[in-house]
C-alpha positions in Angstrom: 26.4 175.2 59.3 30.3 175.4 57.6 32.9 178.1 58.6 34.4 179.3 55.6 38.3 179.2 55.6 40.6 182.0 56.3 42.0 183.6 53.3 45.0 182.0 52.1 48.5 183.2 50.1 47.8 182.4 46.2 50.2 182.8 43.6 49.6 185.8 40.8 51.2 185.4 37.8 52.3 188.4 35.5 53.1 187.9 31.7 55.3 190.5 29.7 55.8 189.9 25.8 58.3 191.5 24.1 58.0 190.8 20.3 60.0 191.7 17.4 58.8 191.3 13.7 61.8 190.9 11.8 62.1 187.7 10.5 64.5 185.1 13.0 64.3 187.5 16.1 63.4 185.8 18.9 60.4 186.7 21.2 61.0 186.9 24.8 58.3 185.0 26.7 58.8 186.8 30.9 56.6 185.2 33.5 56.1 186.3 36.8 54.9 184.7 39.5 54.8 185.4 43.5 52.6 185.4 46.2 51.0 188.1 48.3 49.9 187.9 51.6 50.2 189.6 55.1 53.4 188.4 57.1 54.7 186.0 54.6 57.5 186.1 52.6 57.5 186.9 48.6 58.3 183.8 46.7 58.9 184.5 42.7 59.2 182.2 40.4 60.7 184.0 36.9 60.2 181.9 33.3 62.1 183.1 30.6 61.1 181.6 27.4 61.9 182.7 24.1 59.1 182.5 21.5 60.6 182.0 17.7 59.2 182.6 14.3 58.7 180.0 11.9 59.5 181.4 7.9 57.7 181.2 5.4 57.4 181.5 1.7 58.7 184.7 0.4 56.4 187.3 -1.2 55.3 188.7 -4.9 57.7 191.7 -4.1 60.1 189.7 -2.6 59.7 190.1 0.8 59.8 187.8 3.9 56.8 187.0 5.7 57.0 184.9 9.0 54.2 183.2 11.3 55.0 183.7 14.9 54.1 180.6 17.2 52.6 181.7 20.2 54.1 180.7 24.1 50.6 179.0 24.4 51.5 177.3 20.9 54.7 176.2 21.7 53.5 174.5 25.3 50.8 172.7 23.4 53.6 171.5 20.8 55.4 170.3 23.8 52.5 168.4 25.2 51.9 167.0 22.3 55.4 165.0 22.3 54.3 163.3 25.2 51.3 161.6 23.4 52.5 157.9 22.7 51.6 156.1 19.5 51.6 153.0 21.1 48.0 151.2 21.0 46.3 150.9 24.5 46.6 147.3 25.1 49.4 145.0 26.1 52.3 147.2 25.3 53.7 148.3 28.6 52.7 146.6 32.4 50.5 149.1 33.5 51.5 148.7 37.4 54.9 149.8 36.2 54.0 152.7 34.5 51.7 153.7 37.9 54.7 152.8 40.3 56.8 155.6 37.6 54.2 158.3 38.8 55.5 158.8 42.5 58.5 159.1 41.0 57.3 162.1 38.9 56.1 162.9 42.5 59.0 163.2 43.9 60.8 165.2 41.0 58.5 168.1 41.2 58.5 167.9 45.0 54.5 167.2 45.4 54.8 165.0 47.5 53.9 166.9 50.8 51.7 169.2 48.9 49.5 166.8 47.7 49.3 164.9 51.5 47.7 168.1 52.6 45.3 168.7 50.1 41.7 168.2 50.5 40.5 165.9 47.7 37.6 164.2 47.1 38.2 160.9 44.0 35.6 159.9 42.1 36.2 157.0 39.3 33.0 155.4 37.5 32.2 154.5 33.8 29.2 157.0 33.7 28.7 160.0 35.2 32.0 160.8 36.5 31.8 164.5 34.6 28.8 165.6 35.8 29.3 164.2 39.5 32.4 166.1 39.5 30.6 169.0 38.1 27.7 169.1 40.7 30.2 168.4 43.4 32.4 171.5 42.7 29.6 173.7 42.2 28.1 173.2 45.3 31.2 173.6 47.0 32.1 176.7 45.4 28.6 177.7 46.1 29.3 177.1 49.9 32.0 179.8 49.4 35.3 177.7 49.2 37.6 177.8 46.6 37.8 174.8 44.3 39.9 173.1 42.5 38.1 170.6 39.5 40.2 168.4 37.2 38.2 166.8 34.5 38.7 165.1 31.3 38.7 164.9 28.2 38.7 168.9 27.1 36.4 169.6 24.1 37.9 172.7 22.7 40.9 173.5 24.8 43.2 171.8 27.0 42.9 174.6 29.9 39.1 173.2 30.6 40.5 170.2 32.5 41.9 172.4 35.3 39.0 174.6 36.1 39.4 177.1 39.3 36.5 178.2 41.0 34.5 177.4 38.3 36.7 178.9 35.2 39.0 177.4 33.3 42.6 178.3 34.0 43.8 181.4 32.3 46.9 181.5 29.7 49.3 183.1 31.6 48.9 181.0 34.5 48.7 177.6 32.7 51.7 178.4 30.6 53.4 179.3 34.1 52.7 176.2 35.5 53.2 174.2 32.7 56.7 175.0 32.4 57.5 174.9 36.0 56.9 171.2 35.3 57.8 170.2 32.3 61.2 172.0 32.5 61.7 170.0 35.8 60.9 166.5 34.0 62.5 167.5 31.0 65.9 167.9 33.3 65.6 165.2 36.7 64.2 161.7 33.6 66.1 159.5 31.6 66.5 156.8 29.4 65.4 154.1 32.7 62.4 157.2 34.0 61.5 158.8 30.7 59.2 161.9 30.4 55.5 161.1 31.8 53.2 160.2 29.0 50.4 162.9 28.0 47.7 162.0 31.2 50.1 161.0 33.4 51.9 164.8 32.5 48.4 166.2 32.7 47.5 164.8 36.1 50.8 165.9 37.8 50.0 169.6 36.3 46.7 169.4 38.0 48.2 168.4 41.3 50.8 171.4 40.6 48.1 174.0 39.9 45.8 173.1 43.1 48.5 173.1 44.9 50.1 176.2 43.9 46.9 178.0 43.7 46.1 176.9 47.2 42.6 175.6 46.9 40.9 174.4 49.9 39.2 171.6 47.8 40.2 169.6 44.7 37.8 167.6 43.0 39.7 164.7 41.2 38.2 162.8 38.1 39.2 159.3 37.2 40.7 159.2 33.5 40.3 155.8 33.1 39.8 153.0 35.2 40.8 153.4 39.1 43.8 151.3 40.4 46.8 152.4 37.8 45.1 155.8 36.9 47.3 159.2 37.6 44.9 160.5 39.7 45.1 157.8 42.4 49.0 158.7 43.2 46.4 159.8 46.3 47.2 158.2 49.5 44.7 160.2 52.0 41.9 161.7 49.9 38.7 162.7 52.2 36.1 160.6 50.7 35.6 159.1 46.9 32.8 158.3 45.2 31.7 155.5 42.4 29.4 156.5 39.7 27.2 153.9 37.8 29.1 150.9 36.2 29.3 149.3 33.1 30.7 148.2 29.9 33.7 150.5 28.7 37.4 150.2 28.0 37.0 146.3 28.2 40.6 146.1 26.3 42.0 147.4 29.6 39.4 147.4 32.1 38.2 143.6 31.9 35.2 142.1 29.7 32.9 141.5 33.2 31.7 144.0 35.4 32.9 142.4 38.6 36.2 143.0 37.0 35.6 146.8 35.8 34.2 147.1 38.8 37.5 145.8 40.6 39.4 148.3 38.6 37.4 150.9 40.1 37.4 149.8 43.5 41.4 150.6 43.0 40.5 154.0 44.0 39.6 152.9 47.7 42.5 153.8 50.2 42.4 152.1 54.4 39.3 153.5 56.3 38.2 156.5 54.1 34.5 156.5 53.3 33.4 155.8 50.1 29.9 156.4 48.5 28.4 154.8 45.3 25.5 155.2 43.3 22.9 151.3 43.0 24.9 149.1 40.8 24.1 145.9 39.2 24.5 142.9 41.7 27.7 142.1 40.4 29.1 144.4 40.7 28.3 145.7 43.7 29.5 142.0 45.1 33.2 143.4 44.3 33.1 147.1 45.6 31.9 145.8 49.1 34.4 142.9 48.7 37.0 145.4 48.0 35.7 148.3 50.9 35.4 145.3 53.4 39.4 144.7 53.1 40.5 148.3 53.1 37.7 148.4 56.1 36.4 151.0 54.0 32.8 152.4 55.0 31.1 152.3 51.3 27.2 153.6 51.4 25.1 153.6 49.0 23.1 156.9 47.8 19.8 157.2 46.2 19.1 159.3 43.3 18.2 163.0 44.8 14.6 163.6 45.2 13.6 166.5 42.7 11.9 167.8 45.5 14.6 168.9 47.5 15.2 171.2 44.7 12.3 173.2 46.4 11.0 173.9 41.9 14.3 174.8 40.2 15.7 172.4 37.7 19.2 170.5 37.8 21.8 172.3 35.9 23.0 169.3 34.0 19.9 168.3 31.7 18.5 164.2 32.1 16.6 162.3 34.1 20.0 160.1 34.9 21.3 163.4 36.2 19.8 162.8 39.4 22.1 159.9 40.0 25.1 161.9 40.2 23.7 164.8 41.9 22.5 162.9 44.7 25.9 160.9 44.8 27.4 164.7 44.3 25.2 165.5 47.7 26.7 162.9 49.9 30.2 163.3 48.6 29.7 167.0 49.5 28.3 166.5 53.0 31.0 164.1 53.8 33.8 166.4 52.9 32.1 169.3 54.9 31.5 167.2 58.4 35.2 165.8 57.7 36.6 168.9 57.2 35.1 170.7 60.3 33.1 172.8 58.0 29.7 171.0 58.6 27.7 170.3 62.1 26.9 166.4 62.5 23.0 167.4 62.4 23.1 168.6 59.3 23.7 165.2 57.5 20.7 164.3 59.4 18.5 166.4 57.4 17.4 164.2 54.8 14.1 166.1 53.9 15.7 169.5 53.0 19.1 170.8 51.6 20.8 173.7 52.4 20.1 176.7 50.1 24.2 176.6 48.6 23.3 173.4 48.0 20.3 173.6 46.4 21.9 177.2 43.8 25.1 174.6 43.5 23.1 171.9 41.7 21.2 174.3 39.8 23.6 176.5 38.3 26.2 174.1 37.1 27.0 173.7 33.9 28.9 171.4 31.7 29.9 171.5 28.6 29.0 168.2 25.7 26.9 166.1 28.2 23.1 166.7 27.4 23.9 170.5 26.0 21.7 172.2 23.2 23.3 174.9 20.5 21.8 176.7 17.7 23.9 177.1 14.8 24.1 180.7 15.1 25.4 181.2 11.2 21.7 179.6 9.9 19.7 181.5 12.3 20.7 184.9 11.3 19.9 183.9 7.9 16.9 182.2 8.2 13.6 182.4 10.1 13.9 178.3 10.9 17.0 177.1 12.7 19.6 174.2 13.4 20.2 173.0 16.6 22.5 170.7 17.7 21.5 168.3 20.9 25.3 167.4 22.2 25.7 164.4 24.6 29.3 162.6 24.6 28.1 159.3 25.5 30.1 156.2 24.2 28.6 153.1 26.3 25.4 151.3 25.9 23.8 152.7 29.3 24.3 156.1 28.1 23.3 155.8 24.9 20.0 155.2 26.2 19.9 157.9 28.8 21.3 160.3 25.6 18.0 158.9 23.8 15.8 159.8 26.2 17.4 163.4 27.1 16.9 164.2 23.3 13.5 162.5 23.0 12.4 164.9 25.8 14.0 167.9 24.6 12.4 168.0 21.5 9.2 167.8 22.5 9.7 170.7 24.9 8.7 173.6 23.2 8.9 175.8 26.1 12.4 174.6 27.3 15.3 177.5 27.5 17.8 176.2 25.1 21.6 177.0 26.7 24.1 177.7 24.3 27.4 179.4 23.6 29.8 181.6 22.0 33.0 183.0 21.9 33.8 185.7 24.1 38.0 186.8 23.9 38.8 182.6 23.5 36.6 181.9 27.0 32.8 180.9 26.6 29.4 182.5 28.0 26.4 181.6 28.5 23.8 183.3 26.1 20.1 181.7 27.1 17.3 181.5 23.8 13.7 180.9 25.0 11.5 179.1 22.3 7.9 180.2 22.5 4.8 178.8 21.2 4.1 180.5 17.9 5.6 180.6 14.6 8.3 178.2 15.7 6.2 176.0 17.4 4.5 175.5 13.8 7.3 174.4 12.3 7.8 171.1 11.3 10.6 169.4 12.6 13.2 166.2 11.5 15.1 164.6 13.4 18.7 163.5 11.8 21.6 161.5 13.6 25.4 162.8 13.2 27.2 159.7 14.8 30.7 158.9 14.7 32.6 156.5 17.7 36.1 154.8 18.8 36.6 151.4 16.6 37.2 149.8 20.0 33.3 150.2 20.7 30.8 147.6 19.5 28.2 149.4 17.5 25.9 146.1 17.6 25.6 147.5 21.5 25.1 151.2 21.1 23.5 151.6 17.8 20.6 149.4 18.7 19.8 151.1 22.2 19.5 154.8 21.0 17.4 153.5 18.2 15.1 151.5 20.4 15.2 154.1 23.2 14.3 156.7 20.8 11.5 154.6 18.9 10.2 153.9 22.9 9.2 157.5 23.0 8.1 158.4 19.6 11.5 159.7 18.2 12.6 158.4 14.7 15.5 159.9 12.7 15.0 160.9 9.0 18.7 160.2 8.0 21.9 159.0 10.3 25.4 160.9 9.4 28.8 158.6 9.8 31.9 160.9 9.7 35.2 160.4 10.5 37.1 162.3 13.7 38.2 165.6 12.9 40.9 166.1 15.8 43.8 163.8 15.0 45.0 162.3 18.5 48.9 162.8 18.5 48.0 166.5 18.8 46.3 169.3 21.0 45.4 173.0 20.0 44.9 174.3 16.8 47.5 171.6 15.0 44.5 169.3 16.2 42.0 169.8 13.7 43.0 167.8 10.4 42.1 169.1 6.6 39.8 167.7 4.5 41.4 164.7 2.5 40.0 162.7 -0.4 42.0 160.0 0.4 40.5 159.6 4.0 40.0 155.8 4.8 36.0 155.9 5.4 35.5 151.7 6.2 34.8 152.3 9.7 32.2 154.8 8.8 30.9 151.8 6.2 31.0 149.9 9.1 28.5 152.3 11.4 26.2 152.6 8.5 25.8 149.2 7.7 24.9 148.7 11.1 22.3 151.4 11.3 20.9 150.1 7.7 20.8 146.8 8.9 18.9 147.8 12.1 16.4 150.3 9.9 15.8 146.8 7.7 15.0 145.0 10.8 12.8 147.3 12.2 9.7 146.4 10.5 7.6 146.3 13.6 8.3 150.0 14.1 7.1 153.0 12.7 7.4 153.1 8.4 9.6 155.9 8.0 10.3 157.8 4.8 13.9 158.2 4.6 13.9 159.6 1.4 12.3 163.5 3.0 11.8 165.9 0.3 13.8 168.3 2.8 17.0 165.6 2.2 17.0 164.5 -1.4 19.0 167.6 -2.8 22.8 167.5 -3.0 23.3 164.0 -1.3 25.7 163.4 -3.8 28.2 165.3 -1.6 28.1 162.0 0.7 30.7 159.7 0.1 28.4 156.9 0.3 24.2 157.6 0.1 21.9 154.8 1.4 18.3 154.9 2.2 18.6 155.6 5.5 22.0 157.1 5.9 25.2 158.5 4.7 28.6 158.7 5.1 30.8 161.8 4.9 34.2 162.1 3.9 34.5 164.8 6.6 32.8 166.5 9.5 33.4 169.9 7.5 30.9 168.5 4.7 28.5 167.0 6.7 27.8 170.3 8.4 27.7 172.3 4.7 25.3 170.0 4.0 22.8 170.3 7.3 23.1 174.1 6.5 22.9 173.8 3.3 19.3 171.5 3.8 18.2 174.6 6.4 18.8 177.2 3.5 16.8 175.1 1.2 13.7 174.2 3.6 12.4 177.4 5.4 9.2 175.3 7.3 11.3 172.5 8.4 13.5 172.5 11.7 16.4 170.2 11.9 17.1 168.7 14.9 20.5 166.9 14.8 21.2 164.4 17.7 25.7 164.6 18.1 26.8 161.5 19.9 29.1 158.6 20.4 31.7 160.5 21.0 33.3 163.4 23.1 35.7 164.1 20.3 32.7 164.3 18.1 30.9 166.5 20.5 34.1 168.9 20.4 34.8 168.9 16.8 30.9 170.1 16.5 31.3 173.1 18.9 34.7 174.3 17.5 32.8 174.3 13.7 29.9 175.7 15.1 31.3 178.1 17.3 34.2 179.4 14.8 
């Protein structure tokens, strides 16, 4: 059994706007922020921030027009001058630029505040998401309030700080965001400069859990382990490694011993440590690494599906039951070192606590293994388009993508989970397919692929093909497109316009890979490209082959998908998103608009 904690002070945060219209009057931006609670003292933290108008063009009659930019505007605008254009390799000693981050530390006066938080790492090269995910969940589903930093964000930045389960609100992230930036922006200088954009990020999170008083925050890796933000940690309470492999090689190391070494960076003197079965390799270099910290590292199974006494996991895959049973024993470890959780109860191998059990079944992630209809075709026609999201970008998960989406498909009774606006947050609107008309239909499968030019497409190309052709899947036509978000810029500057002039040769690139791999595939399944459901309007491709085409913008390629739905009432398209989490996000901001 856990005892729950004692409700604790946490900050509220009020936001008055005062606004003018006239052209070149300032807006006053007022927060408020102060914390309530029985025999303590009031602490208020006031943010005054004016707001300005940009102007624009004048009129037909004359008159001025301007285009207010928002607080939340002008905080993202600021964030954004913290992205570097430098490239990711061999420009700056990366232990330097970690050793800079305690002195961030000490700027915004963390340092104490993050020595008493509760925190449970994780680092990994799959699965660090969705083992973040299931660990919060259950947590919050114990009835403790949690703290769950994440990245990358798909839509908007305010999904990597996640309280209790919901993204941060406005008012409070524009609150915080200030608090610290402000502080940088005054305390650096030309020898400590202003934090880049994760390194900023990471401190905010640390900021907000700490503020909001959490009494668990649930850290996830950016990149690699031993110089990432996150791990300015000294005394986390346990952390976890999810599966290993192949990503980031630039940085990371081209072996697994040494990715897995980068990891292992994450493992502090005597805290326990769990992982998930790794290749021999590199699971040589995690013990090596545990045995000198005299860190306790276990290995955990993947969770038996019958502990989940019939439900389903929230997070969709069979790989998904990697990370929830790594998410269990990270969990249960926290708990008994806490004081929450009775010894005996670790014991219990053969069942799981009911929190446990609604934790792992409710949670929910957004881009990994997630289906949407395109709402827009389905209220104009009696077929649909559906989108299968999964962000992954490394061969291993490019395989368990494949098989996800060759299972889905073929489910015809499966409850498709998918989303839409509601006042800028998202919520959960559930469509259940039954047998019938629908069923009938006949279905094509088409790929909408796009991926980092860092990644080797001979590796993850080949995999979802073969994984896909394993269980009966073949795609009709594969779409290259170019990235929609540009990456020196968050929010609504993110998204790019269309532009003739786009250069398209690493979308040449992916297709003449897939091309080359449809040529080669003679053993397999004769496919007929050339559908009557996807000869019409090719032409507005920027290059057409047999197999595939390349578009000169995600923008078009979607027309086109809707426009092939409009045009073939008896055919459902099923359209596989992946190689990218940028991808992933640019196709739910479309769809979603």
């Amino acid at each position: 059994m856990w005892v729950l904690p004692e409700a604790e002070a946490r900050p509220i945060i009020f936001t008055l706007s005062i606004s003018q219209s006239f052209l070149l009057i300032p807006t006053f931006h007022f927060s408020l922020c102060f914390t309530v609670h029985k025999k303590k003292t009031f602490f208020v933290l006031f943010d005054f921030r004016f707001q300005s108008t940009i102007p624009m063009a004048q009129g037909d009659n004359g008159s001025s027009k301007s285009s207010p930019v928002t607080p939340y505007e002008e905080a993202l605008d600021a964030l954004s001058s913290l992205i570097t254009r430098r490239t990711r390799v061999g420009d700056v000693n990366m232990g330097d630029r970690f050793n800079v981050l305690f002195e961030y530390v000490k700027m915004l006066d963390l340092e104490e505040a993050i020595s008493k938080m509760k925190i449970i790492h994780v680092a990994g090269t799959k699965g660090k998401g969705s083992t973040c995910t299931f660990t919060e969940s259950i947590l919050r589903n114990c009835g403790f309030r949690t703290g769950l930093f994440t990245s990358p964000h798909l839509i908007d930045i305010r999904e990597r700080f996640r309280i209790d389960g919901v993204e941060i609100c406005e008012e409070k992230f524009l609150a915080y965001f200030w608090w610290c930036y402000d502080r940088l922006k005054e305390k650096t200088n030309d020898n400590v400069p202003m934090p880049t954009f994760f390194h900023f990020l990471a401190l905010l999170a640390f900021k907000i859990f700490s503020a909001e008083q959490v009494d668990v925050s649930i850290m996830e890796v950016g990149l690699g382990g031993k110089y990432d933000a996150t791990n300015v940690v000294q005394t986390p309470i346990v952390c976890g490694i999810t599966s290993l492999g192949y990503d980031h090689m630039e940085i990371l190391g081209n072996t697994l011993g040494e990715i897995a070494g980068e990891k292992a960076g994450i493992f502090k003197h005597h805290i326990p440590a769990f992982t998930v079965p790794q290749p021999d390799e590199a699971m040589h270099v995690l013990e090596e690494k545990a045995s000198q910290l005299n860190v306790p590292i276990q290995v955990t199974p993947p969770l038996d599906v019958k502990l989940l006494n019939g439900l389903r996991l929230g997070l969709q895959g069979e790989h998904q039951y990697l990370n929830a049973g790594l998410a269990v024993a990270l969990c249960s470890t926290w708990l008994k070192k806490t004081g929450h959780l009775e010894d005996t109860c670790l014991e219990q191998i053969h069942t799981l606590p009911q929190q446990f059990i609604k934790g792992l079944a409710t949670a929910s992630m957004q881009g990994r293994a997630q289906i949407v209809i395109d709402q827009q075709t389905n209220k104009e026609t009696s077929n649909e388009l559906v989108f299968y999201l999964d962000g992954a970008h490394s061969p291993e998960s490019m395989e368990a993508c494949a098989r996800w989406f060759s299972i889905a498909i073929k489910d015809q009774d499966q409850t498709l989970f998918h989303q839409k606006p509601d006042n800028s947050k998202f919520s959960n609107e559930v469509v259940k397919m039954h047998h019938g008309e629908k069923a009938q239909q006949k279905s094509t499968q088409i790929l909408l692929f796009n991926c980092m030019s860092v990644r080797d497409p001979q590796l993850l190309l080949p995999r979802l093909m073969k994984t896909c052709a394993d269980n009966g899947v073949y795609f009709k036509k594969a779409l290259f497109v170019p990235g929609l978000s540009v990456y020196h810029k968050v929010g609504s500057h993110a998204l790019t316009q269309n532009d003739i002039n786009i250069d398209l040769s690493w979308q040449l690139t992916l297709q003449r890979v897939w091309e080359n791999l449809m040529q080669g595939n003679k053993a397999g399944r004769s496919i007929n490209a050339s559908s009557e459901e996807l000869k019409d309007d090719i032409e507005m491709s920027a290059s057409n082959s047999e197999h595939s085409a390349v578009f000169s913008s995600l923008p078009v390629a979607i027309k086109w998908l809707r426009d092939r739905v409009q045009q073939n009432h008896s055919t459902r398209f099923e359209v596989l998103v992946t190689g990218s989490l940028h991808l992933v996000g640019d196709v739910l901001k479309l769809v979603k608009r």
